[in-house]
Each structure stands twice: as C-alpha cells, then as structure tokens.
N, C-alpha and C positions, 0 to 999 in steps of 0.2 A: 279599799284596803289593799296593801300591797302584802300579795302573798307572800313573799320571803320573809315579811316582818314575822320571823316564828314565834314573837312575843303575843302580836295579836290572837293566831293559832292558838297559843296554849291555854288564855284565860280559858278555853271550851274543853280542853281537852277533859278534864276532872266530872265536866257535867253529863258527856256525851260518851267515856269511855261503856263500854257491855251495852250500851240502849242501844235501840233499834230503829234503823231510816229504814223509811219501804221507800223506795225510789220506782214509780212509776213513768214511761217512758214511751211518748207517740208513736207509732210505726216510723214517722216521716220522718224522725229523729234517728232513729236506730241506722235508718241509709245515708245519714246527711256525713258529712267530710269531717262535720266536729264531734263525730261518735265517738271517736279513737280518742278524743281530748277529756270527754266524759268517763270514760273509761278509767284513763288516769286520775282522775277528781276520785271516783270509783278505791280506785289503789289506796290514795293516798288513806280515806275517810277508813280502809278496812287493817292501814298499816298502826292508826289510830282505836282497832281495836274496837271501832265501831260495828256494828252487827247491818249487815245489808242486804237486803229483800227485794230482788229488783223483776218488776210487773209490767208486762208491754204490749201495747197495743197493736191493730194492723191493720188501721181503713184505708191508710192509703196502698197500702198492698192490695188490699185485696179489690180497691176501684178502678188501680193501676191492671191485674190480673184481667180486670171485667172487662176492662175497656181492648183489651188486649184481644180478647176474645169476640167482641161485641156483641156482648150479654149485658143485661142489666141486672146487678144484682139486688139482691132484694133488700138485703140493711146492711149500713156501712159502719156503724160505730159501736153496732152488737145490742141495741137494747131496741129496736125493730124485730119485723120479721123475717126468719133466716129460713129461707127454704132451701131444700136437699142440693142447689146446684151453690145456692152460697156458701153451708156447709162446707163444701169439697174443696172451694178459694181458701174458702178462712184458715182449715185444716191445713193447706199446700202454704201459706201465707207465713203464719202461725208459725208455722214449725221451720220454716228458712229462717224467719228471724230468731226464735231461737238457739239455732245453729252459729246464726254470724253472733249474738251476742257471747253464746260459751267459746268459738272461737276468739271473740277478743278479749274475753277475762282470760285467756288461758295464755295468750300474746300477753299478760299481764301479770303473770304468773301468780293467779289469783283461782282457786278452786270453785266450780261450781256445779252447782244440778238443775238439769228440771225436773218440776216432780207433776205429780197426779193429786197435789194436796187440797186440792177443791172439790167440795163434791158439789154438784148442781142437781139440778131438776129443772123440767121444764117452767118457762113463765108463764105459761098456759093459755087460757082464753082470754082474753082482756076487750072490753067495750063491743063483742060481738068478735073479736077478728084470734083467730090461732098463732099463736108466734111460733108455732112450729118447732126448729131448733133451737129458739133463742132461750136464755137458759139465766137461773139467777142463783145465785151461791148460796147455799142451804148450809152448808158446816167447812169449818177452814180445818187442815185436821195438823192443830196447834202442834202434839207430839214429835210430826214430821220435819215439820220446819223448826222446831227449838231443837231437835237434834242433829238437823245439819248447820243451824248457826253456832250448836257449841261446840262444833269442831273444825268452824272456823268456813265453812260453805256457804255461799252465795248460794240462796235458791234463787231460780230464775224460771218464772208461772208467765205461759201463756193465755191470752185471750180465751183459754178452756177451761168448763168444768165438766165429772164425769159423774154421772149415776153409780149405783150399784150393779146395774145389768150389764152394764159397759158402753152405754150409751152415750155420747159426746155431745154437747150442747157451747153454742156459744154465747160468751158472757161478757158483758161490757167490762173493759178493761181499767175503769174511774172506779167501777162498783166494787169488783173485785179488788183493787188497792185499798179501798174504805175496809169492806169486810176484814183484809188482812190485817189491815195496821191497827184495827180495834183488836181483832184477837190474839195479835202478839203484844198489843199497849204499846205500841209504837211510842216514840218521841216527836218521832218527827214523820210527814209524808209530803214527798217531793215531788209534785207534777213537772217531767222536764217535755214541754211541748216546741210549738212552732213562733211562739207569739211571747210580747213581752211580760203580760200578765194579764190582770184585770185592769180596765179602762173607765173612767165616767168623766163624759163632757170634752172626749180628747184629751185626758191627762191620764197616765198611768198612777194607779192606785198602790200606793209605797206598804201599806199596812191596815189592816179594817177587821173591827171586828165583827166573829161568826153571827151574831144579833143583827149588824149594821148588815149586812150582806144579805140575810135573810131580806129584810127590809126591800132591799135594794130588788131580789127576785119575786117578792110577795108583788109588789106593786109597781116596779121601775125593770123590769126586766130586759124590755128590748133596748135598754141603757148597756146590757153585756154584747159581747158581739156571737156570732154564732156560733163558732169554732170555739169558743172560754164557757157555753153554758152547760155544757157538761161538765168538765170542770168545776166551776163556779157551784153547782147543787151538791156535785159529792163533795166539795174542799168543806161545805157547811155542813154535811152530813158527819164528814168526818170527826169537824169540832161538837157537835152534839153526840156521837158515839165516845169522847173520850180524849179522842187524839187532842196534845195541846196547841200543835203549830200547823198548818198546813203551808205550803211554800209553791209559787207557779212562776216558773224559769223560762226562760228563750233558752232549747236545749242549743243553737244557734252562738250561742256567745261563749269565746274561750275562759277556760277558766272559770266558767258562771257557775256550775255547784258550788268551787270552794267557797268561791266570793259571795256566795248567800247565806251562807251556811256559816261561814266564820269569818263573819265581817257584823256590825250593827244595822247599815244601812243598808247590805244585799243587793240585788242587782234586780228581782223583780216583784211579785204582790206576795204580802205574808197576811193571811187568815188567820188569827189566834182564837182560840175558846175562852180563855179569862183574861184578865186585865191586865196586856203587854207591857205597859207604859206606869211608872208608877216614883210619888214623889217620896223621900222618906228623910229621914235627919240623917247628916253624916257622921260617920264612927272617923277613929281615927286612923282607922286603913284607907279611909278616902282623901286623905290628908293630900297624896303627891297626888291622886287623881285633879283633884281641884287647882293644886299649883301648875300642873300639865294642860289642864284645860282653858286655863283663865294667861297663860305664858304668851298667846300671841297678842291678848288685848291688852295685856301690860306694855307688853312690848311699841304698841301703836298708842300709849297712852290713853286706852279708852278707860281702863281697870287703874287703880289702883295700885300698885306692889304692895302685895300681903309677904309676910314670912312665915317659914312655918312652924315657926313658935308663935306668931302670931296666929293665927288661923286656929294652933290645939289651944290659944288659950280661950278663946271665942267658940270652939266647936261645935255648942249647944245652941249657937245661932243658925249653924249653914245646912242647906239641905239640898239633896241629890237628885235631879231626875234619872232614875234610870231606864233603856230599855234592854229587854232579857238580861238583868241586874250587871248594866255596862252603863258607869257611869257616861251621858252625854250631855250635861247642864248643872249650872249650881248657883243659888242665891242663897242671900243672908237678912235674915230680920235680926239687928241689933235692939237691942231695949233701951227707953228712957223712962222707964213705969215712974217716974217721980214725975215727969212734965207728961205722962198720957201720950208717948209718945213714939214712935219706933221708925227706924231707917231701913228699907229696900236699898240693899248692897250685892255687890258681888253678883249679879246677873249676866252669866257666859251661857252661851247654847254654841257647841261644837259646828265649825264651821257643816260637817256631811248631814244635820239636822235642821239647819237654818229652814223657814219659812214652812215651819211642818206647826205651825203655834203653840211651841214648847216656852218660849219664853212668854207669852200671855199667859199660858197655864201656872207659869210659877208666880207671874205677879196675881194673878187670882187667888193663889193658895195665898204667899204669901199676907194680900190684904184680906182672907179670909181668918187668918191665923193672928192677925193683928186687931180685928174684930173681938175673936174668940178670947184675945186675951184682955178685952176693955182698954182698948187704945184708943183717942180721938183721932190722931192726926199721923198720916203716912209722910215719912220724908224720905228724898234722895238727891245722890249730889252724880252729874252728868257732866260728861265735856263735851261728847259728842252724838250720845243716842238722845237727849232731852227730845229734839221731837218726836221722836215714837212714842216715849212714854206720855206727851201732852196729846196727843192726833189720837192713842190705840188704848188707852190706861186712863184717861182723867185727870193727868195731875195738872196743877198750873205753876208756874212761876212765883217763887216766892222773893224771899231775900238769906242771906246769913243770919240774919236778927233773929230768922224761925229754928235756926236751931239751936239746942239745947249747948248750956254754957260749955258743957263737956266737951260737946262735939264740934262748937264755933271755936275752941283755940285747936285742936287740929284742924280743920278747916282753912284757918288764917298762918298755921306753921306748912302746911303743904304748899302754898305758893300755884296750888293746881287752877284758883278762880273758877272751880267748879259753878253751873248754872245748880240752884236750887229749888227743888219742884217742891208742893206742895200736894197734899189730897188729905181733906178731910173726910173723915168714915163715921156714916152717921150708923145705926142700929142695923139695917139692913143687912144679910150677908149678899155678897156677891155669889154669880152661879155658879155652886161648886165645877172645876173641869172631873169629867170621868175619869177620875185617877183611884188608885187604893193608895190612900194617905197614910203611911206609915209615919207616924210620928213618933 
C-alpha cells in the first residue's frame, strides 16, 4: 500500500477511531535506528484518535549489561529464574529504556506516562525450582490506564510488575501485553520484534488462524524458530483471551506499523481469533469495488467489460471475497435454471492476493452454491486462464453448442472465441473452504 494513498488510510479510520492497540515492543527494537520511524507510525495512529498502550521488553539489554560485566544472568526473557543480581540488570535495563521511549514520544510531541499499573506476584515454585523474582501479572488495574487514555496519554509499562508490599518482580514482557490488551478489550495487539514474522517450511506465514497455530505448537512446534515461540504462545493466548487480531512485525522495516495496520496485505504474520477471510453476496456499494478490481483484466482482455448498470442489473449473481471486510476478489454464478444450468463469471483476485487460494475458494463456493441450487452442469467462457481452471477445478473443454441459447448469441456477438469449459456436478458437495458464507 502506498501510504499517502489517504483513501486507503480512511476506509480504517471509522473502525479503529477510540479502540485500543497495545503495541508491544523488543528491547532490540527500542535501540535500533528505526525506533524514531516507529514513533512516528506511533504519531500518526494517535493523530487518528486511536488509543495506544505501548509495553517493552529488555533481554537484550539486559544480556548486553551481563556480558558487560561478565556475569551470567540468570533469565533473559523474564519467564525463568531471576535472581537478586538479574533483578538489579533488569531494573537498570528497564527503566533506561523507558526513559529513551518517553523521550521520543515527547520528540513527538505525543504525551505519555509510565505507570505501576501491574500488580504481580511471585511465580513461585514450579517443578521443584524457585523463580525467585520472576513474577506473573495477577491484576492490570484497568482504571489507571482508561484514565490516562482518556485524556489522550500513552501509557508506557515496563517489563515490571509490583506487589502490595513494594516488592518488584519481573515479568515476561508477551505476557504482560496479552494480560493488558484482554483487560482493556484491545482491538488490536502488535508484536514489533526482530524478525519477519511466523515461518513454516522457509516461507513467511501472511495470516493463520489461532486454532491453526495452536495445531502448529501442539504438535509441529520446532517448525517456529526460537526467538517467535514466545511470541507465537502468547499471539494464541491472546486470540483465546478475546483479543481479535494479533500482528508480528520486523520492527526493522520503515513504515512497517502503518503498512500492517492499514494496508490488507501488511507486511508480516496476522493471527486472528475468528474467521478473517469470508465470502458474501455483493450489495450495491460494491458496485465500483468490483469495476476497480476486475479494471486491469479487462483491460488485458482476460475479463470481460461489464458496465455498471450492467453488473446492478445482475447483482444477485456476484459475490465478494473479503478480508477485514476489504473487498479483494469477486465472482459471479449467473442462472440458466430452465437448462439445469449456470456460468462461473467474473473471477478476479487482486493482484497483492494472488496465490494465497482465494480464487479456488471462490470456485468451490461457487460449484457448491450451484449444487445447493440443483444445477447439473457448471459453465465458463476463458481466453486466457482455461488451463488453470482444467489442471486446478475439473472442467473440460466443451464447445458453444453447451451453452444455453441465451447465452450462445452473446457469446457469438462478442467476437471474444472464448474457449468453453465444461463440469458436470453430480450430487456430491465439494469441500466446503473455511470461510463464513454470508449469503
């Protein structure tokens, strides 16, 4: 997405104004040279009125402090054991970063605090061993933080939480993100680490859902790398606590919060809790969506030219893929209910979607929908994608003669010599895609 497109920007604005990002943030990130760039992402998301919670980690401070010293410390990422000499890093650690991050919301002219809004307690004894100071979040104390977001304050929570006695414990900085962004109902929570996202097989994982992911640590786990499984447990704790997106960024890349954030395709792995992706019938405010989407394969001849009086007159044929309800796909089942029969039309998938099997998905609905309505016989007319649909879909080669008188004298006034596939659909349904079919 290109960010000055402020039209892209806006469709979010209406959904996203007063909700709440907890922005979650690696130590390694907070020192890196694109902090100052995040910051502004920071600006922009808070000039929008958006509510911002921003939670930061500090292993690498404090491995960097260790090594400094040449001590070894006792845990690095806070959900180990932290004994009294770790403490004192994490403390010294902790609280510099702190300091540089309210100095750059302040270079930003952006109000913020840290607060004491954690209370912890120890983690106690686990499998025989004392965690000492390491410590887990026992209450977030919601009041605190809805009264500095409603007047416009960034809180800004270290790797701490505090007892009632005044006791200081430290606490993994993933956990404490989940904990918060449950107890403020977050919208959104945004891991900005080191790395591009979640991985399997050597390919970055674009979007998965919190079930699939579980799956993936239940039984495939040394499939995530090590640095993402922390990460990876709370981004799926988070979707079972409530939260509905989880998002994991290379804090590394310019511009990379807006571009995940307000873009469809984002820039690294988005975790959702329920059903991201979803097919539905198009209204007629999808009208220019559909003409803007299907504009370049006309243009190359792959499409057809619909008008768009043409298209509201048919509208009860076409239907939308969307993701986060942005249109990025659109097909059409026209009717021949007198000949038992129906056409696969208008099949576009947005070029920044391609090869994610959004267009499979729609021809599965579609031949499932053409089932459900006692159809025998699927048709479609092709100039250039016919092999995909014969190699990936089933259809074969028909002729003109198969279709329907209607549709053989347009066929013969467009001059196109469209290749004509054929699929017959016996009783069977095919396997529905995991979509919510809104029909």
């Amino acid at each position: 997405m290109k960010l000055t497109d402020l039209r892209g920007i806006l469709q979010y604005i209406p959904r996203f104004r007063e909700k709440v990002f907890v922005i979650a943030i690696d130590g390694a990130i907070v020192t890196d040279e694109n902090f100052s760039n995040i910051l502004l992402d920071i600006a922009v998301l808070r000039s929008l009125n958006i509510r911002v919670v921003i939670v930061h980690g500090a292993s690498a401070q404090i491995k960097a402090m260790a090594d400094a010293q040449t001590m070894k410390a006792s845990d690095l990422d806070g959900s180990g054991i932290t004994d009294a000499d770790t403490l004192k890093l994490a403390l010294t650690a902790a609280n510099r970063l702190t300091h540089e991050i309210l100095e750059g919301l302040s270079a930003n002219d952006l109000r913020a605090a840290s607060t004491n809004a954690i209370v912890a307690h120890p983690m106690g004894i686990l499998h025989g061993l004392d965690h000492l100071f390491t410590g887990k979040v026992e209450r977030v104390d919601t009041e605190l933080f809805q009264t500095l977001l409603g007047q416009g304050i960034i809180p800004v929570v270290p790797p701490l939480g505090f007892d009632g006695d005044g006791h200081t414990y430290r606490v993994n900085s993933d956990h404490m993100a989940v904990e918060i962004a449950e107890a403020l109902k977050a919208t959104k929570l945004i891991f900005i680490t080191t790395t591009d996202g979640l991985f399997s097989q050597g390919q970055l994982i674009r979007q998965i859902l919190a079930s699939d992911l579980d799956a993936i640590l239940a039984g495939k786990k040394q499939e995530v790398i090590p640095e993402m499984l922390s990460k990876a447990i709370y981004a799926s704790a988070a979707c079972r606590a409530g939260v509905p997106r989880v998002h994991l960024i290379n804090g590394r890349v310019d511009e990379g919060l807006l571009a995940e954030v307000f873009s469809n395709e984002g820039i690294g792995t988005l975790i959702y809790a329920n059903e991201y992706q979803q097919i539905r019938r198009a209204m007629k405010k999808d009208i220019r969506a559909i003409m803007m989407l299907t504009k370049n394969a006309v243009a190359s001849d792959e499409l057809v030219k619909r008008t768009r009086a043409g298209i509201e007159k048919h509208l009860q044929d076409y239907y939308i893929f969307e993701i986060d309800k942005n249109p990025v796909a659109c097909v059409a089942l026209h009717l021949y209910s007198e000949q038992s029969k129906g056409e696969l039309a208008c099949l576009y998938v947005s070029p920044s979607h391609e090869n994610q099997g959004i267009g499979r998905k729609l021809i599965q609905f579609v031949e499932s929908k053409a089932r459900e309505l006692g159809l025998h016989e699927l048709l479609l007319l092709s100039t250039q994608a016919f092999t995909y649909f014969q190699s990936k879909a089933g259809f074969v080669e028909g002729s003109p003669d198969d279709l329907p008188q209607a549709r053989r004298e347009k066929y013969d006034q467009s001059g196109r010599k469209s290749k004509v596939l054929v699929k017959k659909l016996n009783g069977k349904s095919v396997e529905a895609p995991p979509l919510f079919l809104k029909v």
